[in-house]
Every structure is written in C-alpha cells, then in structure tokens.
N, C-alpha and C positions, 0 to 999 in steps of 0.2 A: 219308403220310410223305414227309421231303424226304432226300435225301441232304446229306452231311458241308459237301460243295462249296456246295449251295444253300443251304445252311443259312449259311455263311459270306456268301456274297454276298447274301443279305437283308440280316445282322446289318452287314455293311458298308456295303451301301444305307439301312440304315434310318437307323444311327450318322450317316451324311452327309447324308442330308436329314434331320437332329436331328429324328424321327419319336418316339413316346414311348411307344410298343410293339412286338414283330414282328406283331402284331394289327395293328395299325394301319399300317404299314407293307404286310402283305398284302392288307386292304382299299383302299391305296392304287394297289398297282401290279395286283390285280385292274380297278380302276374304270380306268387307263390302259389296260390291255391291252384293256377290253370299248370305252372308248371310241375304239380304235386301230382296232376291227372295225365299230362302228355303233353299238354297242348301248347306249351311254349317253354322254350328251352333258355335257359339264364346265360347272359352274356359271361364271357371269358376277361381277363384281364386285358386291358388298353382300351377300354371302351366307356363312353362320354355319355353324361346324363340324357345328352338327345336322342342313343342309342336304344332308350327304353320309351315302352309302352304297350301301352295293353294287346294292341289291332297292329300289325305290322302295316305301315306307309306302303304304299308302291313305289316301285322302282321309280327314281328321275331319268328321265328319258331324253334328257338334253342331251345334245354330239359333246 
C-alpha cells in the first residue's frame, strides 16, 4: 500500500512522462531506482518495449 501523497506523485509522474499505466509507470521508476544502485543496467538504442522489465526472463532454450 502507498499513501494519498504517493499515490499523487506517481499519477503526476506517470501523466508527465505520458506513461499508459500506474503499472507501468511503477515498473519504470523501479528499473531506475535498481539501476541507480547497480542492479540493472538500461538498454541501449534498437531495443523494443518487450526488452524491459524488472526480473530478467531466462533464456529460450528452443534449437
């Protein structure tokens, strides 16, 4: 649970970086915060919304 406050200031950040969920919005400024600490490093140019996310997928392992 978030309080009233944070709860504004996502919906205000999310509205301003024209974000098209608070979902997606909180996955966003989770993947900043982790990679403010080390923990995940930000994609590079040519890479597709599917490219992100918080947990890295595992590899597909089809031939």
């Amino acid at each position: 649970m978030i309080s009233e406050e944070e709860l504004k200031a996502l919906d205000d950040w999310r509205f301003k970086s024209h974000m098209p969920s608070r979902a997606a919005a909180v996955r966003e400024l989770l993947k900043r915060g982790l990679a403010a600490e080390g923990y995940f490093s930000i994609a590079g140019d040519g890479s597709s919304s599917r490219d992100f996310g918080v947990i890295a997928s595992k590899p597909d392992k089809s031939p």
